[in-house]
DOMARDO-665046 format. One record per atom (N, C-alpha, C): x, y, z; residue in one letter. Coordinates in steps of 0.05 Angstrom, whole numbers, plus 32768, in hexadecimal, padded with zeros to 4 digits. Layout:
% residues N
XYZA ...
//
This chain:
% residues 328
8192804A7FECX 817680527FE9X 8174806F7FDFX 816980727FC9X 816980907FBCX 814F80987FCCX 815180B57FD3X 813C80C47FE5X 813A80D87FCAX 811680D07FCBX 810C80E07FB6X 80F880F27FB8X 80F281107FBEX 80E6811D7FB2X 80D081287F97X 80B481257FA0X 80A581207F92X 8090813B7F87X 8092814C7F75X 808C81637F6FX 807381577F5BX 805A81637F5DX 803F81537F52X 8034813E7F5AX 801E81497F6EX 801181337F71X 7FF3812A7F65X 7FF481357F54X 7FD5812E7F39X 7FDE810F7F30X 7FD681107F13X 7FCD80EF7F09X 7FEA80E67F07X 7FFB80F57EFDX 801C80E37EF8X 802780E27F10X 802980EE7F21X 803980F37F35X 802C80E27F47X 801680D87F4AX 800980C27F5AX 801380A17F4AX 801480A37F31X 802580907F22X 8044808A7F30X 805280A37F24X 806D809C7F30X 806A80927F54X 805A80A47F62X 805E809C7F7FX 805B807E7F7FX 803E80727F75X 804080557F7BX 805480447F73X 805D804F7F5DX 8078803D7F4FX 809180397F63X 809A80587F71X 80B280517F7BX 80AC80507F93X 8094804C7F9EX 808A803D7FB7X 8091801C7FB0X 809680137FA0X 809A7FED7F96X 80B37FEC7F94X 80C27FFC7F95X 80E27FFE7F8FX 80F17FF67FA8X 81017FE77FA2X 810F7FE07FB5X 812E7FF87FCAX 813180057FAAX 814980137FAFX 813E80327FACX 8123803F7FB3X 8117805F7FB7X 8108805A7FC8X 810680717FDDX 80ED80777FE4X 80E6809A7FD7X 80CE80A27FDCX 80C780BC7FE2X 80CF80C77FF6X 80D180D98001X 80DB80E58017X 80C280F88017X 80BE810B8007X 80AD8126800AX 80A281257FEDX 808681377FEBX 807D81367FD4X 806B81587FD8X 8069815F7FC4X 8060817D7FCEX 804681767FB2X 8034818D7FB1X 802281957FA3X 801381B17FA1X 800C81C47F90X 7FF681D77F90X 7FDC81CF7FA1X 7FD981BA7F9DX 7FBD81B67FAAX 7FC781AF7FC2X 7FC381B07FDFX 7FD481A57FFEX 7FB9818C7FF4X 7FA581897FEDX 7F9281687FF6X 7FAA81577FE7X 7FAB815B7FC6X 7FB2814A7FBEX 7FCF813F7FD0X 7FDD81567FDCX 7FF9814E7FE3X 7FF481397FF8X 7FE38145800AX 7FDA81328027X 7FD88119801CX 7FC88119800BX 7FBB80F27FFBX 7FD880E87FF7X 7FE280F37FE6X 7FF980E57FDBX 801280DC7FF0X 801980ED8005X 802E80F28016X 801F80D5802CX 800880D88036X 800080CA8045X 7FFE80A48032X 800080A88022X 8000807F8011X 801F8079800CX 80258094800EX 8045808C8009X 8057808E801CX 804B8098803BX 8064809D8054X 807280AC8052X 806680C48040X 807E80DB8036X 806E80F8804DX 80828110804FX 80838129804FX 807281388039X 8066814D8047X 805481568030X 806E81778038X 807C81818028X 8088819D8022X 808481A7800FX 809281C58012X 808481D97FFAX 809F81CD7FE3X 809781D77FD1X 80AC81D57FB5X 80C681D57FB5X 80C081F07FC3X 80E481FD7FC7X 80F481EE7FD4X 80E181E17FEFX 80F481D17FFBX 80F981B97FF7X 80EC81B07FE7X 80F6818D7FD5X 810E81977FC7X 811181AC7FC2X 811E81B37FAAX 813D81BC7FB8X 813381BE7FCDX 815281C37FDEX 815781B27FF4X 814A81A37FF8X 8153818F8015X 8170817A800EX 8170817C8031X 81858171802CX 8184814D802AX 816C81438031X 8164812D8036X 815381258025X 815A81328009X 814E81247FF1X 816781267FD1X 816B810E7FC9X 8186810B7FB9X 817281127F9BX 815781037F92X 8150810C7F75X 813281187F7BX 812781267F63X 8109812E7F66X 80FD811B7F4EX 80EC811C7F50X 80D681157F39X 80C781247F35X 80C7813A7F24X 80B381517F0CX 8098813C7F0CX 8084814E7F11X 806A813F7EFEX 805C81527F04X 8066816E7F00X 805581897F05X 804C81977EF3X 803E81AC7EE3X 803381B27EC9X 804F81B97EC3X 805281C57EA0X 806A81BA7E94X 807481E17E94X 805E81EA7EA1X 806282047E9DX 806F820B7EBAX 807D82077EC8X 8089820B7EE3X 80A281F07EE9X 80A781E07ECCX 80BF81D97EC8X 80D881E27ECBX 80D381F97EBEX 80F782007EBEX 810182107ED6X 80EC82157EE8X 80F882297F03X 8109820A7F10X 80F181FB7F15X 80EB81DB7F2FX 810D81D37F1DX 811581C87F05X 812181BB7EFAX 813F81D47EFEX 814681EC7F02X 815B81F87F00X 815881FB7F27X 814281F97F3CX 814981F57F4DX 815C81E17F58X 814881C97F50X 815381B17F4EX 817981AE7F4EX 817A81B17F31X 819B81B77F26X 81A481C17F42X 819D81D37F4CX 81AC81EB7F62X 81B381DD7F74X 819681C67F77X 81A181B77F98X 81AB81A27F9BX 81BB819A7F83X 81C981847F76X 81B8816A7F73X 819C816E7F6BX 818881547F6FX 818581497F50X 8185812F7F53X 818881227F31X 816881267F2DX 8160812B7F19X 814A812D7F15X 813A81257EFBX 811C811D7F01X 810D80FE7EEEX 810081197EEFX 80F481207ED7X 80E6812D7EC5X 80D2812A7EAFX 80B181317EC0X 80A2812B7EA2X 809E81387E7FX 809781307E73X 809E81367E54X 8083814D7E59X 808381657E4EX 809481667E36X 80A681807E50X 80C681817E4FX 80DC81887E66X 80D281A67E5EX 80C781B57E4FX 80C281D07E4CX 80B581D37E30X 80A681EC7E33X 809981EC7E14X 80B081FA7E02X 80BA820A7E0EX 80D082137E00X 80EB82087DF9X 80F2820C7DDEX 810D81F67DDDX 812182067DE7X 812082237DDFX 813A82367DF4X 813B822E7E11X 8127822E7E1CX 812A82267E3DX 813782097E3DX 812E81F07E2FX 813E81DD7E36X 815381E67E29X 815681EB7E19X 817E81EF7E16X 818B81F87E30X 817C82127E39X 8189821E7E4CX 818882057E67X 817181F67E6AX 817681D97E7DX 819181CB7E76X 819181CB7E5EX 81AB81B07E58X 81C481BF7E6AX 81C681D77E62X 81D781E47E72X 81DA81E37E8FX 81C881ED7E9EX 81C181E57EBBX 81C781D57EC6X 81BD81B97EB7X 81C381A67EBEX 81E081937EC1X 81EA819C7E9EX 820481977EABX 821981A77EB7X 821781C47EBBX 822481D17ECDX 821E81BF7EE7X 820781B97EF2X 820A81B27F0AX 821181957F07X 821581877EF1X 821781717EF8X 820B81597F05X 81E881597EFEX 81DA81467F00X 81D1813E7EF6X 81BE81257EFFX 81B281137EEDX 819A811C7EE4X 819281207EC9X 8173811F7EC1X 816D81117EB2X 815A81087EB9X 813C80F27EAAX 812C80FC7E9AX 812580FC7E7AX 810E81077E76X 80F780E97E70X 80E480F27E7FX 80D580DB7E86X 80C480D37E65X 80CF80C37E56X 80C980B37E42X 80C180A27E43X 80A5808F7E55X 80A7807B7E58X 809880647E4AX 8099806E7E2BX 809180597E11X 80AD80487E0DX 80C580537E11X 80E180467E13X 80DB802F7E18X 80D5802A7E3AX 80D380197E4CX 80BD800A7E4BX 80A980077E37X 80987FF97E33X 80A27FDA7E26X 80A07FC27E33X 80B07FAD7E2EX 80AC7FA87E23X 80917FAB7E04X 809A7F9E7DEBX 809F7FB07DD4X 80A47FC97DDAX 80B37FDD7DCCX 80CC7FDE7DD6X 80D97FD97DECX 80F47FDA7DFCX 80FB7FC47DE6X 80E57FA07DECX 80F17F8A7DDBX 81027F8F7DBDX 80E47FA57DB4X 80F07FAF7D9AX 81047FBC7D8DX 81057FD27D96X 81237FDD7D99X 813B7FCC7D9EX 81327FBE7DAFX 81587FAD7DB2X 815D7F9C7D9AX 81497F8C7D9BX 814B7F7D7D76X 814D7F8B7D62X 81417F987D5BX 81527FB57D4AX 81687FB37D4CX 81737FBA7D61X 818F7FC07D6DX 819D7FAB7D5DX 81907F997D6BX 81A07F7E7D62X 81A67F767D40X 819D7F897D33X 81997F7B7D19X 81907F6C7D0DX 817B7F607D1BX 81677F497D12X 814F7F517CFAX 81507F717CF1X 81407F6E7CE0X 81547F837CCBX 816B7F8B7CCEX 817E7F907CC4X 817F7FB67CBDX 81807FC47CA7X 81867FE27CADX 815E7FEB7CABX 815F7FF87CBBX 814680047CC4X 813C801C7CA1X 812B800D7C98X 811C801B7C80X 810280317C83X 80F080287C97X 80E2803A7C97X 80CF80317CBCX 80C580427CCCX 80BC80427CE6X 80A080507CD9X 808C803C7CE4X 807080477CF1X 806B80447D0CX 805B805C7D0EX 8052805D7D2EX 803D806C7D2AX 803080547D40X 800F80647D40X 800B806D7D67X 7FFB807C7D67X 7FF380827D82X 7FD080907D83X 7FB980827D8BX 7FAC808E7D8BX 7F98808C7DA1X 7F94809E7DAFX 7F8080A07DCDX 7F6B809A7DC8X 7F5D80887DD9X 7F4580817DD6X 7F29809B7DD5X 7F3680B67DE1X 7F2280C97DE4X 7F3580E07DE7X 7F2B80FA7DD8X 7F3A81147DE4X 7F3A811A7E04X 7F4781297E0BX 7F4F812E7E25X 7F39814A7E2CX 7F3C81507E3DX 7F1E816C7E40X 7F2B81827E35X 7F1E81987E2BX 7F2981AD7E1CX 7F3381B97E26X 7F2E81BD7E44X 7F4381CA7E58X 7F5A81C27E54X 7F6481AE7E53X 7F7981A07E4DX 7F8A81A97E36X 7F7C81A47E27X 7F7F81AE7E0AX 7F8981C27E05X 7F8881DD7E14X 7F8881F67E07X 7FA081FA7E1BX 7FA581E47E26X 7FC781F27E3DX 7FDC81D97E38X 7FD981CD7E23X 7FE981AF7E19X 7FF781B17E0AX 7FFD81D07E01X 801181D67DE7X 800D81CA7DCDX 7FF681B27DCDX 7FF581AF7DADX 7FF5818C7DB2X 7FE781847DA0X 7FE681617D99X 800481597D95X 801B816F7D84X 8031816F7D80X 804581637D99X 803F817A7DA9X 805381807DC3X 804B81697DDEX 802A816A7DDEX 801E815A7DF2X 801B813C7DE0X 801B81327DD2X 800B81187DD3X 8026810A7DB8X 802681157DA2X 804781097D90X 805D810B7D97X 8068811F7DAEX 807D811F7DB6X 8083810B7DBCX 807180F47DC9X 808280D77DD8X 808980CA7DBCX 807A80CC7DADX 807A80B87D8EX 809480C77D85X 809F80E57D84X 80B380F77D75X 80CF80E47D8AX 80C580DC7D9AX 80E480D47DB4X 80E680B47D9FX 80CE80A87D9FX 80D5808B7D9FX 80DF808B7D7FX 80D2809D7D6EX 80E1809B7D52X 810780A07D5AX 811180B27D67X 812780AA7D68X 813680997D76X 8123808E7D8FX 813480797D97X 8135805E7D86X 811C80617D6FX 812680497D62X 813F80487D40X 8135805F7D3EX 813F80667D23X 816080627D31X 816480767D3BX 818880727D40X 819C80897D2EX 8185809C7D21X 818D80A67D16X 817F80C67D10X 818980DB7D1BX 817780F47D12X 816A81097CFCX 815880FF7D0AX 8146810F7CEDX 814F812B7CDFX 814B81317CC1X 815081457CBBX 813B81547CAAX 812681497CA2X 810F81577C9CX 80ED81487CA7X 80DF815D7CADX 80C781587CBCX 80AC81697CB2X 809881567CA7X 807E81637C92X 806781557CB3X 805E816B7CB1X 803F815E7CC5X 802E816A7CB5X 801181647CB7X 7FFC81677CB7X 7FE781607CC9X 7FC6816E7CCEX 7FBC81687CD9X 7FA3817A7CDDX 7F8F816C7CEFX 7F6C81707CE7X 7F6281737D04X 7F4981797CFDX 7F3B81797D18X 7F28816B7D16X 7F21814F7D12X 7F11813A7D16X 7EFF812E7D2CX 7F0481367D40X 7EFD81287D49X 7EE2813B7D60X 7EF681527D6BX 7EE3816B7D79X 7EF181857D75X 7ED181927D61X 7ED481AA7D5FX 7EE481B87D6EX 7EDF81BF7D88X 7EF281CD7D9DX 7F0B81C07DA4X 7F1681B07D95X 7F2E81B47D98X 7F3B81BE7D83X 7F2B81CA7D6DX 7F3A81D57D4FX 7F2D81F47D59X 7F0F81FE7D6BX 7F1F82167D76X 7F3082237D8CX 7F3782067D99X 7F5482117DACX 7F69820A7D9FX 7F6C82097D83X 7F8882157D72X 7F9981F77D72X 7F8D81E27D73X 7F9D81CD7D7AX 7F8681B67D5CX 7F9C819F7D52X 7F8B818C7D49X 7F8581757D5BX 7F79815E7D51X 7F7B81497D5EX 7F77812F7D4EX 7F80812F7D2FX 7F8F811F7D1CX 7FA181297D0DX 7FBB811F7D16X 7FD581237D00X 7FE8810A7CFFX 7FEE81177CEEX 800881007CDAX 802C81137CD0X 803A81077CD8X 804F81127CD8X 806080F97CCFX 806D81017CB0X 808880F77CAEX 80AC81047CABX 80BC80F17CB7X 80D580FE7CB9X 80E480EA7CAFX 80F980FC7CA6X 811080EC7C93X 812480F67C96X 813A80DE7C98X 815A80DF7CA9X 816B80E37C89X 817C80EE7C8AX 818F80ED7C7CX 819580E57C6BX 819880CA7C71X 81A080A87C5EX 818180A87C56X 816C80B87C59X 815080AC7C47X 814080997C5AX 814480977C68X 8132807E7C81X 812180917C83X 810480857C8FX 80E480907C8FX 80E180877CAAX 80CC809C7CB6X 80BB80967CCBX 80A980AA7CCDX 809280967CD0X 806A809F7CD0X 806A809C7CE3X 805780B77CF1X 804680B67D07X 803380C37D01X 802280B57D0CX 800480B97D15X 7FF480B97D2AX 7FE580CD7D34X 7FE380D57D53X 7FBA80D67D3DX 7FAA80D07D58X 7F8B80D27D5AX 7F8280D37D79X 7F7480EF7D7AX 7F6B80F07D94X 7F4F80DB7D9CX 7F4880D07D83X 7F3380C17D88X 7F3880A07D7CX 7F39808A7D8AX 7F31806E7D7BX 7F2080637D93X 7F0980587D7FX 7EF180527D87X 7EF8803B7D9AX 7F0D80277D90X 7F1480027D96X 7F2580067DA9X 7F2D80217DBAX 7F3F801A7DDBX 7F5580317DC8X 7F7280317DDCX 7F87803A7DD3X 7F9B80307DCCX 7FA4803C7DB2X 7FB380297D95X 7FCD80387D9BX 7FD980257DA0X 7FFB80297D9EX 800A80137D96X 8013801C7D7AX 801D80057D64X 803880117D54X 804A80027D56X 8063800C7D51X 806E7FE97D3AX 806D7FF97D1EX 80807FE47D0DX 80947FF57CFDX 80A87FE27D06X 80C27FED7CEEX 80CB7FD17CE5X 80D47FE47CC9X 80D77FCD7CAAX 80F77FD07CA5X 80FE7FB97CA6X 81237FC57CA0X 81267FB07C85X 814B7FAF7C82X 81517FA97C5DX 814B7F857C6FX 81457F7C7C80X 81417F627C7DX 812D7F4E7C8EX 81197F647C94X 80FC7F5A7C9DX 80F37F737CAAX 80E27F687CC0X 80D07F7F7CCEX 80CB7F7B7CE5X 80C57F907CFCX 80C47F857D22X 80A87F957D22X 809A7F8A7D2FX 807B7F9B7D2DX 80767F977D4FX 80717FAA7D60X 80617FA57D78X 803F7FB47D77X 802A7FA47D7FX 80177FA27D76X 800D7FA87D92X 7FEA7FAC7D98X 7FE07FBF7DB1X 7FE67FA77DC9X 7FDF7FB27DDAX 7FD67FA07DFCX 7FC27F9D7DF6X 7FB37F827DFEX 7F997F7A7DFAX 7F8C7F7C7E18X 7F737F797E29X 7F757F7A7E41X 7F757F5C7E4AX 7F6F7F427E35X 7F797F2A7E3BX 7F857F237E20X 7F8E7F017E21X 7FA17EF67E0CX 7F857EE67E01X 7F6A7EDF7E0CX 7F5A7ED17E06X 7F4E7ED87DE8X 7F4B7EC77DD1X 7F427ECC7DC1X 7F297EBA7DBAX 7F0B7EBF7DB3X 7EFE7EA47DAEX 7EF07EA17D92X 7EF37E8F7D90X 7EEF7E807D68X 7ED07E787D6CX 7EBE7E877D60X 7EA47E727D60X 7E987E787D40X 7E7F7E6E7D39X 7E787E717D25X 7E7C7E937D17X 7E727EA47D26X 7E7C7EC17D1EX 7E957ECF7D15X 7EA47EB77D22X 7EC07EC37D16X 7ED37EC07D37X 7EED7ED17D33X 7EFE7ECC7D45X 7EF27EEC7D50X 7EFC7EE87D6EX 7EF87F007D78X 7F077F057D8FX 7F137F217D95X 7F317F1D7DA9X 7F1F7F3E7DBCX 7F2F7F357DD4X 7F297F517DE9X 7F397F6A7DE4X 7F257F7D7DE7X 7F2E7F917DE7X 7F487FA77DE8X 7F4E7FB97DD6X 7F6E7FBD7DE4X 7F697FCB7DFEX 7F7D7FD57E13X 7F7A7FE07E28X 7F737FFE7E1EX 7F6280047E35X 7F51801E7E2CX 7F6180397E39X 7F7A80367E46X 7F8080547E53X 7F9E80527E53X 7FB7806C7E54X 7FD180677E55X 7FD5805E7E72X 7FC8805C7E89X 7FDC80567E98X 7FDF80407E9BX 7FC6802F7E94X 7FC9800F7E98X 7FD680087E82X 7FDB80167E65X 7FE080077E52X 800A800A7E5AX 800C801C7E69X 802A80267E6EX 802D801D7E83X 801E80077E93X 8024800D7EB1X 804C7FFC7EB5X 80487FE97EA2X 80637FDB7EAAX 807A7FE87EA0X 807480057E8BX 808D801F7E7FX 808B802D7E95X 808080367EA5X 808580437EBFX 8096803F7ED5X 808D80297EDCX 80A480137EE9X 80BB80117EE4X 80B980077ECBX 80D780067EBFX 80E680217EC5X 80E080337EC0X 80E2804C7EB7X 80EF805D7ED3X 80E080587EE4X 80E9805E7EFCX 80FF80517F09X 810880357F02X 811B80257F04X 813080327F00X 8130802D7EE5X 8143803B7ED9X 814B80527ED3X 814280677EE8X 814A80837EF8X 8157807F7F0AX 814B80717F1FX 815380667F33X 816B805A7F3AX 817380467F21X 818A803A7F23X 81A0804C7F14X 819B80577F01X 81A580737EF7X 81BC807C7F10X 81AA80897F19X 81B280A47F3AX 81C2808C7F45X 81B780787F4EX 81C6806B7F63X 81E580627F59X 81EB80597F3EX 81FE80467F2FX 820E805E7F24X 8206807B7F22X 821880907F13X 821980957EF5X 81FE80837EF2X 820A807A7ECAX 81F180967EBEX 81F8809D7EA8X 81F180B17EA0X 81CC80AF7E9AX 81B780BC7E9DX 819A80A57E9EX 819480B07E7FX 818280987E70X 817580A07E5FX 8155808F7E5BX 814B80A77E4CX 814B80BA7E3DX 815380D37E4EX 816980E57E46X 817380F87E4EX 816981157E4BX 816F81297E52X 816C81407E53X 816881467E33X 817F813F7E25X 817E81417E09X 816D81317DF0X 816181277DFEX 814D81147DEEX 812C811D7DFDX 813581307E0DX 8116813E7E1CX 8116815C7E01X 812F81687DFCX 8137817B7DE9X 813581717DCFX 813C815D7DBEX 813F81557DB0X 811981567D9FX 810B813E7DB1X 80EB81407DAEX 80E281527DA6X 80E4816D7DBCX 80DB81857DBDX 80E181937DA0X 80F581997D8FX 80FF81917D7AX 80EE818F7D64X 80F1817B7D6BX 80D881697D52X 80BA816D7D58X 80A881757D6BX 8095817B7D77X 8092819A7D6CX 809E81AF7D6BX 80A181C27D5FX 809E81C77D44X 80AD81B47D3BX 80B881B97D16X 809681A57D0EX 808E81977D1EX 8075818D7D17X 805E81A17D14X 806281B77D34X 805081BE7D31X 804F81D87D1FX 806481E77D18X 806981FA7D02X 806081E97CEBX 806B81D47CE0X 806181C97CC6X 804481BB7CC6X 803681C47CD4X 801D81BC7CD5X 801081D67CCFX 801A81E77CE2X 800782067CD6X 8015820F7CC2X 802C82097CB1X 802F82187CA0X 802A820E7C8CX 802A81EC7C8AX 802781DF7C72X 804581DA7C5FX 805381E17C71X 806E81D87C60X 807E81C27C72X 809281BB7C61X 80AB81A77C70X 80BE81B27C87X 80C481AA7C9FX 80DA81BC7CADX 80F381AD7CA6X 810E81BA7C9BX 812681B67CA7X 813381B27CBCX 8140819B7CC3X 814281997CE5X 815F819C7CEFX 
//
């Protein structure tokens, strides 16, 4: 039974708690928070300890933590962590800075533990489906990847102005899944992008429509496209075209019901929010942390694919304000 430590208890960290409350092989042990209400709520549905930071971070009666704390008090919690030999699940994005995660990769494997960077579009089962057929060769060498991602509504401007950028906060998951499908690393990266949708988010220095393409080596393509606004629910659509067909995963609907009448055909809505539309990548996701720590096997998405993103989230967001191509 992995004894887990729970650092954040706001909207994700109430996610992960319910998750590895269903787990057969975690419990929570302790869960700390800035706010003591939120900690009490959370600690009390889950049978956990409500402690301060430091001491999740050092007990002796907790083996991993789970990060879901702002991204700006990452790298203390995450090099504590390392100290007290705790494997540790980590939300994206692992630092705004790419020097600090380097200096994590280090940390981490000096001390020799496990880290998670919490990716959990991976573990989404008909993009997981997709990727492995890929794998498999069923549509043969990978020619070009689209990916779309677009939120049904911007997030509040508060938000906004402490999110590091549409880049860092909202394409970074799309910058992870381009390489877990491609298989291959990018070497040049052009973004662009607008403020469409609300004025105040083009004066807190941020867009909220862009498009970014990158290109590997051998010449293989991948589009992304990020919109803080679609009117029809939230669009997350992933097709790649290889030398001998194509794998397309298409949205969640909130039923399979479709009805034909004189007006035409007409189908339900896509799901309108990430956590329902992710709830079964979470799950997964936690699983396979879980079984990670317990089995010894190395977990991914790894530390270096939390660095890697970050990366490409950068070179996006320079080539957006500068208007040129980055070298990667």
């Amino acid at each position: 039974m992995l004894r887990i430590g729970l650092l954040g208890c706001g909207r994700i960290g109430q996610v992960h708690g319910r998750t590895i409350k269903a787990l057969d092989n975690a419990r929570v042990v302790a869960v700390a928070d800035a706010v003591p209400a939120a900690a009490s709520a959370l600690a009390s549905m889950l049978g956990a300890d409500v402690r301060a930071a430091e001491e999740v971070l050092s007990a002796t009666d907790i083996d991993a933590v789970v990060i879901g704390t702002p991204t700006s008090i990452h790298f203390e919690q995450i090099r504590l962590a390392a100290r007290g030999s705790k494997a540790i699940f980590c939300e994206k994005p692992v630092d705004m800075s790419v020097d600090n995660i380097r200096k994590l990769v280090d940390v981490t494997a000096e001390a020799s533990v496990p880290f998670f960077t919490a990716f959990n579009r991976r573990f989404d089962p008909n993009f997981a489906s997709l990727q492995t057929r890929l794998s498999a060769g069923e549509i043969g060498a990978v020619e070009l990847i689209q990916i779309t991602s677009r939120d049904p509504s911007p997030p509040p401007i508060g938000y906004i102005k402490t999110s590091g950028g549409l880049f860092r906060d909202m394409m970074i998951h799309d910058f992870d899944m381009a390489r877990f499908l491609m298989g291959e690393e990018f070497t040049t990266l052009s973004a662009v992008g607008s403020c469409l949708v609300n004025p105040e988010i083009g004066e807190a220095g941020d867009v909220d429509t862009a498009a970014v393409t990158l290109t590997t080596a051998s010449g293989r393509i991948c589009q992304i496209s990020n919109s803080r606004r679609a009117s029809y629910g939230y669009d997350q659509r992933i097709e790649v075209h290889g030398s001998k067909g194509m794998l397309r995963a298409e949205n969640i609907l909130e039923t399979s019901v479709e009805i034909a009448t004189a007006d035409g055909f007409q189908r339900a809505p896509t799901m309108n929010f990430f956590l329902e539309r992710y709830e079964a990548a979470y799950t997964a996701e936690m699983k396979a942390f879980t079984d990670c720590v317990l089995t010894g096997t190395k977990p991914t998405p790894s530390i270096e694919d939390g660095l890697q993103a970050q990366i490409l989230a950068d070179a996006a967001t320079l080539s957006q304000q500068t208007g040129q191509p980055v070298a990667l």
